[in-house]
N, C-alpha and C positions, 0 to 999 in steps of 0.2 A: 861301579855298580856294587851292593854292597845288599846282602842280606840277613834278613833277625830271625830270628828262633821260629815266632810263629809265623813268619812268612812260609818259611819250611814247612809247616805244621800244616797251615789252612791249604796250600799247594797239592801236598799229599793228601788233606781229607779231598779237595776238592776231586780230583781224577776216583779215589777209593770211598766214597762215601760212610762206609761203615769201618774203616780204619779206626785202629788204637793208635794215635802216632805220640809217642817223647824224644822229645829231640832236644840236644845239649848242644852247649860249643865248648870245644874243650884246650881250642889252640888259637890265639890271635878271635879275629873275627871271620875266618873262612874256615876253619875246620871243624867239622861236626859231629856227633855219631846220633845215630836214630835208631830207635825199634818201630819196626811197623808189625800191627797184626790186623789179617783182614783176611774175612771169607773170600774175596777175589784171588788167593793164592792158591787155595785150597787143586792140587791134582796137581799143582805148574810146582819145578822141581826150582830150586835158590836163585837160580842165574835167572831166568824167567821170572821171578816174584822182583828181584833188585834192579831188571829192565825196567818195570811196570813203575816200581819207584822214580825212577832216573826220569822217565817219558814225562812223570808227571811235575818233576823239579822242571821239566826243558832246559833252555837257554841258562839257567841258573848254574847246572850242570859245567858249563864251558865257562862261567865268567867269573858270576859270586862265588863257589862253592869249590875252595880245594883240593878238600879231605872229606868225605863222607864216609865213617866206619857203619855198615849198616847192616842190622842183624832184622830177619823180615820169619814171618810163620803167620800159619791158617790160623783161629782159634781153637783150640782142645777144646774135642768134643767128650 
């Protein structure tokens, strides 16, 4: 099973609807790093905003996806 960039991408809009997501590969074809920013972080502290990410990769999480460096924030208001 093998994942592509905006697979990543359309994954994370789909659960965050208003996400900014760019996501890169930066190692082979399983490691990644992403920025997410999305009103749905807003109040939730890092660990909590990078679950919300993960839930929305699922299974991808465990199979395709080895390395995710992934840096997450609300939008500045």
């Amino acid at each position: 099973m093998t994942v592509q960039v905006n697979d990543i991408k359309k994954l994370i809009i789909q659960a965050l609807p208003d996400a900014k997501v760019d996501v890169h590969c930066y190692s082979g074809d399983d490691h990644f790093e992403a920025v997410v920013v999305s009103s749905a972080f807003a109040g939730k502290n890092r660990v909590s905003q990078h679950k919300m990410v993960y839930a929305a990769l699922g299974d991808h999480m465990r199979a395709a996806i080895h390395a995710l460096a992934l840096t997450t924030s609300a939008p500045k208001e």
